[in-house]
C-alpha positions as CSV (number, residue, x, y, z in Angstrom):
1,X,-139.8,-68.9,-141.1
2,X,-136.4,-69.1,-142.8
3,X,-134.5,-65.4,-142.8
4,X,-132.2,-64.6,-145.3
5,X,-128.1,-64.7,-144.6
6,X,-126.3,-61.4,-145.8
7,X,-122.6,-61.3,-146.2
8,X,-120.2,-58.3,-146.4
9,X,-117.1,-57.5,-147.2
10,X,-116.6,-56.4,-143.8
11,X,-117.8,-60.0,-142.9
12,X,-115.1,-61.6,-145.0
13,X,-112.6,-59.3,-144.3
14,X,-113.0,-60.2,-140.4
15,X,-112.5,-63.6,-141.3
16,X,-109.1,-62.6,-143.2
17,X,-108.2,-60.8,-140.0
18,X,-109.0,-63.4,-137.3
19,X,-107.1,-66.1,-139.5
20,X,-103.4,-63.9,-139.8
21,X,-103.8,-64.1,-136.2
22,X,-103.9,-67.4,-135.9
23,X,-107.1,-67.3,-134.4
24,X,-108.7,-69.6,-137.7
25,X,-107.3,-72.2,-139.1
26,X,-107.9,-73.2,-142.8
27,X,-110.3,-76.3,-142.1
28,X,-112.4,-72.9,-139.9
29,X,-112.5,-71.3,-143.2
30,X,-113.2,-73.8,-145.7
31,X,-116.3,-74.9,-143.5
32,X,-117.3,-71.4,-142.6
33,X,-117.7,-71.4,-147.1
34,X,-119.3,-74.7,-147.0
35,X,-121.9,-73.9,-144.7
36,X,-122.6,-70.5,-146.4
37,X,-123.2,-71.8,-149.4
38,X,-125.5,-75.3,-148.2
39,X,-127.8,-72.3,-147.1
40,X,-131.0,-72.0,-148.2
41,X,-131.6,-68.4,-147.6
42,X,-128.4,-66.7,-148.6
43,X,-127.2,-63.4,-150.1
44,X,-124.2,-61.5,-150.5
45,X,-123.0,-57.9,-151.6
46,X,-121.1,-58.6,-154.8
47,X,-119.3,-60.7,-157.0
48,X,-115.9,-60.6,-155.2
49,X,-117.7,-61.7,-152.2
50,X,-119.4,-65.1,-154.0
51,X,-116.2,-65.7,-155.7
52,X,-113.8,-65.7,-152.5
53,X,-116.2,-67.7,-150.5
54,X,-116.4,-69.8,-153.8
55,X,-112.6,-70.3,-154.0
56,X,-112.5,-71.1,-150.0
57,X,-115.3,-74.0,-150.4
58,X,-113.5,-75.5,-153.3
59,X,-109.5,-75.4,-152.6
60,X,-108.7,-78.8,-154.4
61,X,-109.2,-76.4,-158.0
62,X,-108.6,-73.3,-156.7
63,X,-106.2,-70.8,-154.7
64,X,-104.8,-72.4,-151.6
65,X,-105.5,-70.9,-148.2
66,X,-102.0,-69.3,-146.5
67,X,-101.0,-66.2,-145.7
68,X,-100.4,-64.7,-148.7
69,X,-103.2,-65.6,-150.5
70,X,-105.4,-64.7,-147.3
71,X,-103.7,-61.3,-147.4
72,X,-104.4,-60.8,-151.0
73,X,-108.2,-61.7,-150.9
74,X,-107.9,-59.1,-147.9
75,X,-106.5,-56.7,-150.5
76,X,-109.0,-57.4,-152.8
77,X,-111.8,-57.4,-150.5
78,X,-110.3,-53.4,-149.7
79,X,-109.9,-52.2,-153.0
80,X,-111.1,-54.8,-155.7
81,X,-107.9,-55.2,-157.1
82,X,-107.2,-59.2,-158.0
83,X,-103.7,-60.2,-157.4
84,X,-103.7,-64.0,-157.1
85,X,-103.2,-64.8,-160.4
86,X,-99.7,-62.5,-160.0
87,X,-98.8,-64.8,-157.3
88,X,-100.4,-68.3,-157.8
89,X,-99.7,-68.7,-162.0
90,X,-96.2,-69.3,-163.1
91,X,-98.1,-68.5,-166.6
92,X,-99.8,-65.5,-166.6
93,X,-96.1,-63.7,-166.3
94,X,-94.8,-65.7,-169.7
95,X,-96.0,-62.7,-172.2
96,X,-94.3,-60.2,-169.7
97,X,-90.9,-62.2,-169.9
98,X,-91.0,-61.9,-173.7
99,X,-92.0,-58.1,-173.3
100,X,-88.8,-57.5,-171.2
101,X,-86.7,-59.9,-173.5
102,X,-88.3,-57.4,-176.6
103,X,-87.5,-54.3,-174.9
104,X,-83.9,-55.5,-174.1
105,X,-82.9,-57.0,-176.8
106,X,-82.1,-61.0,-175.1
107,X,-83.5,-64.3,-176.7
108,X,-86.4,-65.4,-174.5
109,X,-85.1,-68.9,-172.9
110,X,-87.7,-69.7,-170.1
111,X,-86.8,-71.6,-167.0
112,X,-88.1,-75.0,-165.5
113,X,-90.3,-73.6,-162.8
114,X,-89.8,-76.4,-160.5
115,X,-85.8,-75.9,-160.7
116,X,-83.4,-73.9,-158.5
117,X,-82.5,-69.8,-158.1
118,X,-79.8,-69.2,-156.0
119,X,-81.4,-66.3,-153.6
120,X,-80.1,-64.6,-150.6
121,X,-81.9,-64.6,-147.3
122,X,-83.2,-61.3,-147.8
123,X,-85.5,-60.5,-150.7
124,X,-87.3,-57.5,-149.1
125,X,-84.5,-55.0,-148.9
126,X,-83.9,-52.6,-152.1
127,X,-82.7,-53.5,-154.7
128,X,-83.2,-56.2,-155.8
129,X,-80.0,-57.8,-158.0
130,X,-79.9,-60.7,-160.6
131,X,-77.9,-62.7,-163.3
132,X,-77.9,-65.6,-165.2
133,X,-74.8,-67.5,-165.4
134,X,-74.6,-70.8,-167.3
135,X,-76.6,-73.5,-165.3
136,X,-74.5,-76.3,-163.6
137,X,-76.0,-79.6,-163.3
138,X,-79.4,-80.7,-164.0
139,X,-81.6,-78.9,-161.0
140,X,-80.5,-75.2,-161.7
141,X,-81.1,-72.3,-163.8
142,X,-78.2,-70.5,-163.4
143,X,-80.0,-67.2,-162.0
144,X,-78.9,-65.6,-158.6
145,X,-81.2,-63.1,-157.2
146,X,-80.3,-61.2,-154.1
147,X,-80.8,-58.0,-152.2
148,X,-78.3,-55.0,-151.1
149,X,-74.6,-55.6,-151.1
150,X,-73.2,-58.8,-152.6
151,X,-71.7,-61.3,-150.1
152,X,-68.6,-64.1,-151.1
153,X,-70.0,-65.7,-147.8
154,X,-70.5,-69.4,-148.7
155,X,-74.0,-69.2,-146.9
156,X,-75.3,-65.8,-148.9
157,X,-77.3,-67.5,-151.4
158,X,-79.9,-70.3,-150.6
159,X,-81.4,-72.7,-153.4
160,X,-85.1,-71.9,-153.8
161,X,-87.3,-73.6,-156.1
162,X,-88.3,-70.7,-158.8
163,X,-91.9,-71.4,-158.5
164,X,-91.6,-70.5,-154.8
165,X,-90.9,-67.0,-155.6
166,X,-94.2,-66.9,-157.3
167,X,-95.4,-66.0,-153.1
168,X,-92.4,-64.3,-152.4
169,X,-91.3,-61.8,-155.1
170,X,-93.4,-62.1,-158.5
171,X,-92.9,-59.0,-159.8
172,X,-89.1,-61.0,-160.3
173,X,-90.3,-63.5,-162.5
174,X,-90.8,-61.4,-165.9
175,X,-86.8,-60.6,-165.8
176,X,-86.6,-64.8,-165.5
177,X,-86.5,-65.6,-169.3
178,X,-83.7,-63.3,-169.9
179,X,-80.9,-65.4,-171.5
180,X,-78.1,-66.2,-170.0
181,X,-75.4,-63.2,-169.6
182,X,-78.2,-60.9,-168.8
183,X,-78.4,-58.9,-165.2
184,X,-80.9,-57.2,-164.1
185,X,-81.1,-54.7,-161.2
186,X,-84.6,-53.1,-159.5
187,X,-85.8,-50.8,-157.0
188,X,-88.4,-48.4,-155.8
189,X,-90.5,-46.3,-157.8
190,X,-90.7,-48.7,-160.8
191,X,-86.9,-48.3,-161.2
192,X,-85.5,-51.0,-163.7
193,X,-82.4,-51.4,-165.6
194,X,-81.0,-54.7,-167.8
195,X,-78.3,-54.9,-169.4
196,X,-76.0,-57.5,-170.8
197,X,-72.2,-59.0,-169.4
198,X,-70.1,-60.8,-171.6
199,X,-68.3,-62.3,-168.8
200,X,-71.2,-64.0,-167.1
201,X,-71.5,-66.6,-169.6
202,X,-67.5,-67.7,-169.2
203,X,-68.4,-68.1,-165.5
């Protein structure tokens, strides 16, 4: 007699746990989804449940497995809140680009995601500093983002393709359709201020 398979979230989030310490790898997860699902007698707890073990069966039209996103299906496992789209879809931050271009005043002129943002090496640190100066060649966008004190060291920024920040720092990529001459400067508690420099486009 065939008895039924019940998942948790505790179930899924121990799988979340065991692979950020390296103790699965992604082929471990996508066939731990496959053989749930090829089940006959299988049930789970909700609909965040079926649709994580959904998304790690089918990776070819869905979020990839890696760290980040493992750790945000961990987060949404813990408090149902769904952040992958945040860090996953250049697209679902276009209408808050042109809300902060609105609210300050600046011509909405998106980037090519796939081109270059001159970052420094730290992006954790507060705050979090950026301008856009005219772009110079055909593979930047003329924005430099970068943390703390500002540095003439040759090395201090790093080329990073803008889509990439998408994993690292999205809450950055709303401020990315300011125009150029715009700055823009972050920190904790929601802090925020734009404003725009004449000079920057003479640079």
């Amino acid at each position: 007699m065939n008895t039924e398979t019940k998942i948790s979230r505790t179930d899924l989030i121990a799988k979340c746990d065991q692979y950020l310490n390296g103790e699965l790898k992604k082929s471990d997860l996508e066939n731990y989804a496959s053989d749930l699902i090829g089940k006959d007698f299988f049930d789970w707890d909700d609909e965040i449940i079926s649709d994580i073990i959904f998304q790690w069966d089918s990776q070819e039209i869905n979020f990839p497995i890696n760290k980040k996103n493992i750790e945000l299906w961990k987060h949404q496992l813990e408090t149902e809140e769904n952040l992958l789209a945040d860090y996953n879809l250049w697209n679902v931050h276009i209408d808050r680009q042109k809300a902060i271009c609105e609210k300050y005043k600046s011509k909405w002129n998106p980037i090519n995601k796939r081109l270059m943002v001159g970052c420094s090496t730290d992006l954790l640190s507060d705050p979090l500093n950026g301008l856009r100066h005219p772009k110079e060649g055909i593979i930047t966008t003329g924005w430099y983002i970068w943390s703390g004190e500002w540095s003439d060291n040759a090395d201090f920024f790093k080329p990073i393709c803008a889509e990439h920040l998408l994993q690292e720092k999205p809450e950055l990529i709303k401020y990315l359709g300011l125009d150029v001459g715009f700055r823009f400067l972050i920190g904790k508690d929601n802090y925020e201020d734009v404003w725009y420099d004449e000079k920057l486009k003479n640079v």
